[in-house]
C-alpha positions as CSV (number, residue, x, y, z in Angstrom):
1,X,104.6,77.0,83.5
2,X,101.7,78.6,82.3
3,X,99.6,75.6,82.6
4,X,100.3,75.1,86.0
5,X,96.7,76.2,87.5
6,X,96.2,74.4,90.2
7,X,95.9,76.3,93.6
8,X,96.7,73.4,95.6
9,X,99.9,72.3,93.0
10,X,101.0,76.3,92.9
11,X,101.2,76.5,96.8
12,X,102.7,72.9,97.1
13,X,105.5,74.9,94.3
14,X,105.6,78.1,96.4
15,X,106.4,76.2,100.1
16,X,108.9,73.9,98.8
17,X,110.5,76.9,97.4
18,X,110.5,78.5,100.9
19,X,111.7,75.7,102.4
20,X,115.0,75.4,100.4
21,X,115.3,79.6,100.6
22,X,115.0,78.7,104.6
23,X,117.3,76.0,105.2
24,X,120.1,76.6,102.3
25,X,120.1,80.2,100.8
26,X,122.2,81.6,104.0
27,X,122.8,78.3,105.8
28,X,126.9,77.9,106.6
29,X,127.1,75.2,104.0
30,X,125.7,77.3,101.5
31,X,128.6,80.2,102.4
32,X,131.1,77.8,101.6
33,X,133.1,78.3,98.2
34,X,131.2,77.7,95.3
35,X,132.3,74.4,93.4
36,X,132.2,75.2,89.4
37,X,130.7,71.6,89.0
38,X,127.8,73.0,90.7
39,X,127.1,75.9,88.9
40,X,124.4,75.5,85.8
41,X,123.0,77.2,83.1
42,X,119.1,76.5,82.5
43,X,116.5,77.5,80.2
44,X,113.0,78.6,80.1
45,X,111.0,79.1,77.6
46,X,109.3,82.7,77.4
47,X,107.6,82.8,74.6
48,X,106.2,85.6,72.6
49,X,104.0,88.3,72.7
50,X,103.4,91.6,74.6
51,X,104.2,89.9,77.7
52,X,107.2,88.3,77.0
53,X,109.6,91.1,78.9
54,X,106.9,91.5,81.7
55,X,107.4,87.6,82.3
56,X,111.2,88.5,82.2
57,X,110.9,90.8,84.6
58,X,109.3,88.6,87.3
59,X,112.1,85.7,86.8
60,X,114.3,88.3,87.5
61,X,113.6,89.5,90.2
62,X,113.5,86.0,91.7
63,X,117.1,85.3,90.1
64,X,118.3,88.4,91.8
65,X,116.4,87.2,95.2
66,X,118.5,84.0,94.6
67,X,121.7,85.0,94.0
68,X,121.3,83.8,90.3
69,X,121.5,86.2,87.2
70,X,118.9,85.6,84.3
71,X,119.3,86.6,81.0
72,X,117.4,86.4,77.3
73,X,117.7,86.3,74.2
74,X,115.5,86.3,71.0
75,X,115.5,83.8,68.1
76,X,113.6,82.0,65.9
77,X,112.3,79.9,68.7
78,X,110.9,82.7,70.3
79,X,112.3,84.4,73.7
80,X,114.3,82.1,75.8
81,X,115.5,82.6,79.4
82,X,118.5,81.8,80.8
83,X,119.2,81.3,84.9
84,X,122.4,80.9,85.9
85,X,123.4,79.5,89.3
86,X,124.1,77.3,91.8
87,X,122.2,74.3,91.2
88,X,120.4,74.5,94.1
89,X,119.7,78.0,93.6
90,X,118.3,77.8,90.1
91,X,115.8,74.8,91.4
92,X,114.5,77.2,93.7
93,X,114.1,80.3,91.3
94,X,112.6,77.9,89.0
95,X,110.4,76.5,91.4
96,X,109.2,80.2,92.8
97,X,108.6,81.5,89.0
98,X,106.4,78.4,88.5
99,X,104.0,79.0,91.1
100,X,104.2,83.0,90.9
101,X,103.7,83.1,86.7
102,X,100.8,80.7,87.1
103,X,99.5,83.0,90.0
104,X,100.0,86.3,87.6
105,X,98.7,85.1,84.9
106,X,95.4,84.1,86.4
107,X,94.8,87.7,88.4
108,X,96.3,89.3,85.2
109,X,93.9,87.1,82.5
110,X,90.2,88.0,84.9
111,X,90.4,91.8,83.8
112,X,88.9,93.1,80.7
113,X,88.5,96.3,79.4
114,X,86.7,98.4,77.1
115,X,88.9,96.9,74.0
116,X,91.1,93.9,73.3
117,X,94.2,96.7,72.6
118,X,93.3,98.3,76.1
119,X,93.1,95.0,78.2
120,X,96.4,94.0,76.8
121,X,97.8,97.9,77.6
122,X,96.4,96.8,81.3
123,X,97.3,93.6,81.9
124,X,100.9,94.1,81.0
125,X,101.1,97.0,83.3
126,X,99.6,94.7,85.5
127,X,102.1,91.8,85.2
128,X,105.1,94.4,85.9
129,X,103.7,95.4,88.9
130,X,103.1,92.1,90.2
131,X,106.8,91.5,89.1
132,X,107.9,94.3,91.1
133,X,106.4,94.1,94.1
134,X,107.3,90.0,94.6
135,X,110.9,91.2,93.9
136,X,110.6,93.5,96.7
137,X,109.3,91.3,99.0
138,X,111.9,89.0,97.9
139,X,114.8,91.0,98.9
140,X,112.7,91.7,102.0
141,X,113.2,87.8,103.1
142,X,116.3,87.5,101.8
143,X,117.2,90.7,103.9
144,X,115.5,89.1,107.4
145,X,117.1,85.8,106.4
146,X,120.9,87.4,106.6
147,X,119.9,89.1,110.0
148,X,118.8,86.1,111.9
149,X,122.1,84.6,110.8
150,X,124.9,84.0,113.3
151,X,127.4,86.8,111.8
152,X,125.6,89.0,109.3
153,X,128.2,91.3,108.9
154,X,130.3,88.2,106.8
155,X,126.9,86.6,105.3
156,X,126.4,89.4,103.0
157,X,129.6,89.2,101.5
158,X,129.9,86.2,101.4
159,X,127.0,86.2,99.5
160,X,128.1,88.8,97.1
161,X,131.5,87.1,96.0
162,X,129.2,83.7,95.2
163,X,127.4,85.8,92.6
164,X,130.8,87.4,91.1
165,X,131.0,83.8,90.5
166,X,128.1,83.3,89.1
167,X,128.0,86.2,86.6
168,X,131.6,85.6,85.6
169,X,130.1,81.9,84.9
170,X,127.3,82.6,82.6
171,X,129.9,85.7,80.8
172,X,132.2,82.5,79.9
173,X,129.6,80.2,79.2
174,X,127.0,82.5,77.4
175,X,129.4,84.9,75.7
176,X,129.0,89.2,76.4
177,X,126.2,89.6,78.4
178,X,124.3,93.4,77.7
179,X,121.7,95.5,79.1
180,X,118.3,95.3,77.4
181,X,116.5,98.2,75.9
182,X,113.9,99.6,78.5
183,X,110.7,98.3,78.3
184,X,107.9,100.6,77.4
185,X,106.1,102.4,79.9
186,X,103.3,101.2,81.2
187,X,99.8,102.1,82.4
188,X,99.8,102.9,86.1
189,X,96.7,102.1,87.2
190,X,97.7,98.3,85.9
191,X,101.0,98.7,87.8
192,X,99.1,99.6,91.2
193,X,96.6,96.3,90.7
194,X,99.9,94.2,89.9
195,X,101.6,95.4,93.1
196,X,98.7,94.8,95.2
197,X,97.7,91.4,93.7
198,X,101.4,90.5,94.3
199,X,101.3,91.7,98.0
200,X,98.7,88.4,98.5
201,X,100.2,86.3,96.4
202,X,102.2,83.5,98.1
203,X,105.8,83.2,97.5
204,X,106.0,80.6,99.6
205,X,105.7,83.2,103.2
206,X,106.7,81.7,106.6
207,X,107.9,82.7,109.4
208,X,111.6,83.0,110.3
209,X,112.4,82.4,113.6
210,X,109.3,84.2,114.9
211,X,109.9,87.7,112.1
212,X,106.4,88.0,110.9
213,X,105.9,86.8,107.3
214,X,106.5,89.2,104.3
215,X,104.1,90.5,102.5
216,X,100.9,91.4,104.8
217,X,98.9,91.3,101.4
218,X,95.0,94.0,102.2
């Protein structure tokens, strides 16, 4: 993922990512009960370092976005991610992460300061923000999407019983699932850049059924 640094390929990852969030995520097929066969468990490979959980953090948020829940855990190997979902759901959370990690990770890796242990202070901080600010704009789209369907007042829960599913899924299939120690804190000047950088990044923004895009980005 990290090597994806391409403009062109990232934006070609973030529009076919809001095409499937468009025509599937609340579409009436995609209501209908989930089949086990189609539910999946997938991995991605975190790595290490201080920006392992900041990395986290931004998948997810666009697990949560996608009605999938992602998980870690530590080994030997590293830090490895797990989404679990509907298989068309984890295609497009992996899809989104792709183009956003690559996009973070270029804003993030421009800014230097005065030493190498500040610049990593920063650009952590900077990654969370970025992380938190797609999330929101995330929930945004996934909020307009429920709105502009026929019967909203049955989309949402609908919704919400597919991802009972799902976490019951990845508790049988991944074991006890637990809460992660809080990350430390981070700088908030760093948090600030991330959150505005994420406000332009593209996740993939179009219009649905003429709402204006998320994210109006300075």
């Amino acid at each position: 993922a990290e090597g994806t640094d391409v403009a062109e390929e990232a934006d070609a990852f973030a529009r076919k990512a809001a095409d499937l969030i468009a025509r599937h995520r609340v579409s009436e097929a995609a209501l209908r009960e989930v089949d086990p066969d189609e539910l999946e468990i997938i991995e991605l490979d975190l790595g290490r370092g201080a920006y392992v959980r900041a990395r986290f953090h931004l998948l997810a948020g666009i697990a949560d976005a996608h009605g999938c829940l992602a998980t870690f855990m530590t080994g030997s190997r590293g830090t490895i991610a797990h989404i679990t979902g509907h298989r068309r759901d984890t295609l497009t959370a992996r899809v989104l992460f792709t183009s956003l990690l690559a996009q973070m990770n270029t804003r993030a890796g421009a800014e230097r300061r005065a030493t190498a242990a500040a610049t990593q202070r920063w650009r952590r901080a900077f990654m969370f923000g970025f992380a938190d600010q797609v999330a929101a704009m995330l929930e945004t789209a996934r909020a307009e999407a429920v709105s502009a369907t026929p019967d909203p007042g049955s989309t949402l829960p609908a919704l919400r019983a597919q991802e009972a599913v799902v976490r019951d899924f990845a508790n049988e299939r991944l074991g006890r699932i637990v809460s992660a120690r809080p990350a430390a804190p981070a700088v908030r000047d760093g948090l600030n850049a991330g959150r505005r950088a994420a406000a332009d990044s593209d996740v993939g923004r179009v219009r649905l059924r003429g709402r204006a895009a998320i994210g109006a980005g300075s």
